[in-house]
N, C-alpha and C positions, 0 to 999 in steps of 0.2 A: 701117389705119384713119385716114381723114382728124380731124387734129386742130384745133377750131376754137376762135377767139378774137372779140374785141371790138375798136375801135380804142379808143382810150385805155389807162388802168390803169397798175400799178406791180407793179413787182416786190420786194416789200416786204424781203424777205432773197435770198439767194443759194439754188439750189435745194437744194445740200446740207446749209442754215442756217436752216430755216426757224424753228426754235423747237419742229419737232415733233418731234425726234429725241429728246429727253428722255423721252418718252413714247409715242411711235408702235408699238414693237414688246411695248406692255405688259396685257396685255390685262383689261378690267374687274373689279377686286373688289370684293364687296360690304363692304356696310359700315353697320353698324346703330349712328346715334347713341342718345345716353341722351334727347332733347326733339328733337321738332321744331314749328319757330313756321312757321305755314303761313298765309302773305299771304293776303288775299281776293283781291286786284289781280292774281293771277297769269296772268292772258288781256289782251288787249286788250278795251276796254269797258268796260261799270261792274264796281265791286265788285263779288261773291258778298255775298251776304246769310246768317250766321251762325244756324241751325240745333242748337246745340246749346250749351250754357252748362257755366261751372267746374261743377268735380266729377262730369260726365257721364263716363260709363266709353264709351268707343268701340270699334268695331272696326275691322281693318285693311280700307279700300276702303268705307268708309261713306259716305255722304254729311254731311257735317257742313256746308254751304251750299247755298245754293239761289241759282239764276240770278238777277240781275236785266236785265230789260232786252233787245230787240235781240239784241247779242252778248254774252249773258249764259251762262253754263258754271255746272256744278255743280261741287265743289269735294268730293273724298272724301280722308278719314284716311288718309294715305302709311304710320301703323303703329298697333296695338294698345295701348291704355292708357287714363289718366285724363288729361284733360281740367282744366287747369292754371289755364288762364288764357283768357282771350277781351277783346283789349283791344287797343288805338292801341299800335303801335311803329315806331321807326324802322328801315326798310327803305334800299333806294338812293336813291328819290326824294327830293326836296324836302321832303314833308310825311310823318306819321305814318299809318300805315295801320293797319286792322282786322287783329287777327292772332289763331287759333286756336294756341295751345301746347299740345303731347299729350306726358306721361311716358311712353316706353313701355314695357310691360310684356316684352317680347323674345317675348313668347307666340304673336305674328301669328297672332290670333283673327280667324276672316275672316266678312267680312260675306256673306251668303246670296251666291251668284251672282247674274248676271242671265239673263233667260231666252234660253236658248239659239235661237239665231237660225240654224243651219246653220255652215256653211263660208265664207270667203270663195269659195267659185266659189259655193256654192248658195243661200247670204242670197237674201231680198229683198232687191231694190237698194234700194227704199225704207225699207225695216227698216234697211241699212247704216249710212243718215245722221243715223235715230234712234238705232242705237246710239252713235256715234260721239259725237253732243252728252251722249247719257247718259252716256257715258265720260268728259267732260271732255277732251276731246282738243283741243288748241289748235296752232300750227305751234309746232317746237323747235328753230327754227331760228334763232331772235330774236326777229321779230316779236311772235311768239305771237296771230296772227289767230286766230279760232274756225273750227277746220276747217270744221264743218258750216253754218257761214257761208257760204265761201269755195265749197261744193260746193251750195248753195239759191241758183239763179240765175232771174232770170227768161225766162218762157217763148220772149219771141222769141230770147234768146242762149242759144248752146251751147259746147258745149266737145267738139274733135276732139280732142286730145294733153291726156295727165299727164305733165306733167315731174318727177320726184324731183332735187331738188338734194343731191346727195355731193360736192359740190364742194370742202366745206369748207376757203376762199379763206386765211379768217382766219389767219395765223402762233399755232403755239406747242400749238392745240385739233386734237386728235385722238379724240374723243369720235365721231363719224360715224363715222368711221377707223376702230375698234373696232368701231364696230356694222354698219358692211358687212360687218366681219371673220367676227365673233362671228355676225349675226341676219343673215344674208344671206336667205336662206330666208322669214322673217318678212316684211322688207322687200318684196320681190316677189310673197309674197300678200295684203300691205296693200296695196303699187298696183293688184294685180287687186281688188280689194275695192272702191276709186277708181275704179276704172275702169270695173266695173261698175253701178256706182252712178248713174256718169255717163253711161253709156251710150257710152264713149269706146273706139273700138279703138286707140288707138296711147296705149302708155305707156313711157316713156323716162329711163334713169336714168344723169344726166349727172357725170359723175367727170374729176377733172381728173389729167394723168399722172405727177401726182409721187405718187399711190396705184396704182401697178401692180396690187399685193395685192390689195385690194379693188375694181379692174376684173375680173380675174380672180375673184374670187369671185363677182360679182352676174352675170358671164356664166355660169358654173359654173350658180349657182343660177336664172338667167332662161332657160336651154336647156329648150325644147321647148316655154316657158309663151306664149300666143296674145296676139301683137300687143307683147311686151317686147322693147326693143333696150336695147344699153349705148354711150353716146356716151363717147369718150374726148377732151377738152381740154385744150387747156395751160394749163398752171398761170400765173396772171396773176391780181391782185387788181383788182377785184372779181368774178371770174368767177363767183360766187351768188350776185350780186347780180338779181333776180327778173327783172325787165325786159334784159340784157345776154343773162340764161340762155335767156332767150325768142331771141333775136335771132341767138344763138350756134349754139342747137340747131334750132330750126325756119325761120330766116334774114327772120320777121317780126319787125314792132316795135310797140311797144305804143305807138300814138297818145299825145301829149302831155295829159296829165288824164284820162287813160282807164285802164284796166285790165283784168290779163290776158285776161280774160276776152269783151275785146270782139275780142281776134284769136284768140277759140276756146282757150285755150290754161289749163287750171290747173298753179299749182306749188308746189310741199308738199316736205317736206325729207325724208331718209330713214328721219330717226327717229320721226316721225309716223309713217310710213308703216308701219313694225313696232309702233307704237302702235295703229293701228287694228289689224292683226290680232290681237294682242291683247286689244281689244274686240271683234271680230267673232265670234274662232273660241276665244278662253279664256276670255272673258266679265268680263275684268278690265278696271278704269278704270288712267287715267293716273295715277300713283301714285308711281312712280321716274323715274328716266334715268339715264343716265352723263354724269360730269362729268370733263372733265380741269382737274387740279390739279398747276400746273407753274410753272419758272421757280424762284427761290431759295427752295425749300423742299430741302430734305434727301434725300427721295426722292419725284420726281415720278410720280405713279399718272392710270390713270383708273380713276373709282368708281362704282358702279352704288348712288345713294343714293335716300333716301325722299325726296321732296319736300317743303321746312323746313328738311331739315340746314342747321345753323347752320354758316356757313365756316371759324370758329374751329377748330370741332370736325375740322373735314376738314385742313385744315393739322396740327393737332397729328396726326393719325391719318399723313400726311405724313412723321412726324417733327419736323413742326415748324418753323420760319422756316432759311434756313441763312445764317446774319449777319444784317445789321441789314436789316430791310425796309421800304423807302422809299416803295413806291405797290403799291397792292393793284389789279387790272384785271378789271369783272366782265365774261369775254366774250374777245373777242381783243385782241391791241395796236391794231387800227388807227378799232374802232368802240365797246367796250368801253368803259363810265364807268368812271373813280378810284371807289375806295369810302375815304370816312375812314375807315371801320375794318372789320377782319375780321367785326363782331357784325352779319350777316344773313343773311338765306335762299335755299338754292339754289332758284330757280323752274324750272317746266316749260322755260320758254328759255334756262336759263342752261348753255350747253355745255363753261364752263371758267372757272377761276380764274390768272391769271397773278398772279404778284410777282415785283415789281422790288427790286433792291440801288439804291442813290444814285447809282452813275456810270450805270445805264440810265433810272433815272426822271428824270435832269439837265432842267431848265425852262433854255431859250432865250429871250434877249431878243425882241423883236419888231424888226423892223427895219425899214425902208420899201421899197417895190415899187420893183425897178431896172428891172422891164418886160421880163423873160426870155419872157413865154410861157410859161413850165412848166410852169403848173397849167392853161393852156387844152390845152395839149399831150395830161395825162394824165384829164382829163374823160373819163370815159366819158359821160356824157351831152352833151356838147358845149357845156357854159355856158362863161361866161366870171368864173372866181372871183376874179378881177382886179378888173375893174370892178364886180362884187358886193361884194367888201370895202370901197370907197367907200361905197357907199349904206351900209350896213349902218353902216360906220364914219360915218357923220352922223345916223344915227337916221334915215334918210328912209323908211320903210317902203314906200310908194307906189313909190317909184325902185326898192328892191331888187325889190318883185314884177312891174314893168313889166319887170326885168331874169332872169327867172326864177327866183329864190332860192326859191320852193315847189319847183320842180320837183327841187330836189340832195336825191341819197340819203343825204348825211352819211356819204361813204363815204373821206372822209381822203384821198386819194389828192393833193391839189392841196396841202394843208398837209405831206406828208409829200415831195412833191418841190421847195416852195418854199426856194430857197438864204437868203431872207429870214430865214428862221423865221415867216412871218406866219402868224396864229392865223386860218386862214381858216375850215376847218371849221367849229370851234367859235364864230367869230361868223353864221355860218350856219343854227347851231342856236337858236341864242341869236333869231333873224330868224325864224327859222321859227315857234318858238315864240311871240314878239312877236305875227303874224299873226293864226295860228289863234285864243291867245286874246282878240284885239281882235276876230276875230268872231262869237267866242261871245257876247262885254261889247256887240256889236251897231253892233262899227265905233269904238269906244273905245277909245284907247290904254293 
């Protein structure tokens, strides 16, 4: 099988080093905390709108928010109990979020089902995408776009191919890993599900070859199912990164300001895609996932948790810190925010917790561009983060986006090969961010 790649990218460890050896041959156990605080923010879009107030007794899979907005998702009780608190707390972001607290009761009292819609081969395709939103189904693969978003297009554009991203590029998370393992099966009648829905005969699920295992198992499980292949790639960061994956597998590119969807093509990750069948065909919302939680804790697991587990709680369930731990990472090493502290909640996108010791979290000076080329080298998109860190570095905002700085996916690759140390990413982010809200404020800085 021809293995295909992108020009640019990094090879972030060595392949027998990735960070996921601590955890890749471990397979997910459950794991029921004592509280879970469950963000409203948890999709892309606006808040969830809170539904239910302290001292309401809930059940496991209720709906305890209501959409607002656009891409707005319902939001269901990940477990069983009272109903604690409903109030602002500090999350990852910048600012304090709307959080539902539930003590749970261990009883996992389930809320009525929903109504039984068929099979993934026999749904209505239209019923699919209703269930799907009813389900709070978001992508888990970071983003956390609204699936049922992502699959309501308008009528002159369509969509030929679903692509499943298994890629999982990021060092250290093997949480996909487990779940091609573990829900192979699931996974492939969620993309028939997708695929249906869309009326899409070609559905493709792309794995890169440092997961032999689970290529071998989503072929296992996609033999004899109508219109499923399994692309095997080489391992190269950012190879799930959405647009590279498009370009990779179906050898189109996603015009500059456009999206998947204007070269036919959607793409959803693999754990969604065992999330919709489990909306489709068990009638359950999105409620849990599996997290890997790795790197200096004592024993690194991956955990199949309710959505809110607090990180604390998962690290100690871990074992606990192993030494002193220096930088907490929610997500992978390469894209992944620091969290000042372990005290917040795992979200539908959150695929992993890394901790760092002090000689790997070490802060580098910044240095000045000696003019290597390196980071234009490993661009997969082809910028030039050179000459972007100028602008950026003068506050010109104008200069950075004449320069394309909207267009970088904040995929690290050019600050992880800069001999500098230059902080280029993260002034990228920092520009990007600049932008968008100057024009929300309507062109104000």
């Amino acid at each position: 099988m021809i293995k295909r790649s992108f020009k640019g990218g990094v090879h972030p460890l060595s392949r027998t080093h990735e960070g996921k050896q601590l955890t890749r041959n471990k397979a997910a156990v459950v794991f029921e905390p004592e509280y879970v605080c469950i963000p409203m923010n948890l999709h892309l879009g606006a808040p969830s709108e809170p539904c239910v107030k302290k001292g309401d007794i809930v059940k496991e899979r209720q709906v305890i928010a209501n959409p607002v907005g656009f891409l707005g998702l319902p939001i269901h009780a990940s477990v069983s109990g009272e109903v604690t608190e409903v109030s602002e707390k500090q999350q990852l972001g910048p600012k304090k979020v709307m959080c539902i607290t539930i003590k749970n009761d261990h009883l996992h009292t389930l809320e009525e089902p929903m109504e039984d819609i068929g099979t993934c081969e026999t749904a209505d395709p239209k019923k699919i995408v209703e269930r799907i939103k009813a389900a709070g189904i978001c992508g888990m693969g970071g983003a956390a776009f609204p699936l049922h978003v992502k699959l309501t297009i308008q009528d002159e554009k369509y969509a030929d191919t679903i692509i499943l991203n298994g890629a999982e590029c990021e060092t250290h998370l093997t949480s996909d890993f487990r779940t091609m393992l573990e829900r192979s099966d699931d996974i492939v009648a969620g993309l028939r599900a997708i695929m249906r829905a869309m009326n899409c005969k070609h559905g493709i699920i792309a794995i890169e070859d440092n997961k032999p295992e689970a290529i071998e198992a989503m072929k296992k499980a996609a033999a004899g199912k109508e219109g499923i292949t399994v692309r095997q790639l080489k391992t190269k960061y950012p190879q799930g990164s959405e647009k590279q994956l498009i370009t990779v597998v179906t050898g189109r590119e996603v015009p500059r300001g456009k999206l998947p969807i204007d070269c036919h093509v959607i793409v959803t990750n693999v754990a969604t895609a065992a999330a919709v069948k489990s909306a489709v065909e068990d009638c359950r919302p999105l409620v849990r996932r599996v997290t890997t939680v790795t790197g200096k804790v004592k024993c690194p697991m991956n955990l199949l948790v309710p959505i809110g587990t607090n990180v604390h709680d998962l690290i100690e369930y871990c074992g606990g810190y192993d030494g002193e731990a220096a930088k907490l990472i929610a997500g992978g090493m390469m894209t992944g925010p620091a969290a000042p502290t372990d005290n917040f909640s795992i979200t539908k996108a959150m695929g992993g917790i890394v901790v760092l010791d002090a000689k790997e979290a070490v802060a580098f000076e910044e240095g000045p561009c000696i003019r290597c080329a390196r980071c234009v080298s490993v661009c997969p998109i082809g910028l030039n983060p050179a000459k972007m860190k100028q602008y950026c570095d003068a506050n010109d905002m104008e200069g950075a986006k004449r320069n394309n700085v909207m267009d970088c996916i904040v995929c690290g690759c050019c600050s992880f090969t800069c001999p500098a140390n230059r902080y280029l990413t993260a002034s990228f982010k920092n520009m990007k961010d600049r932008i968008t809200l100057a024009s929300r404020l309507g062109g104000k800085k």
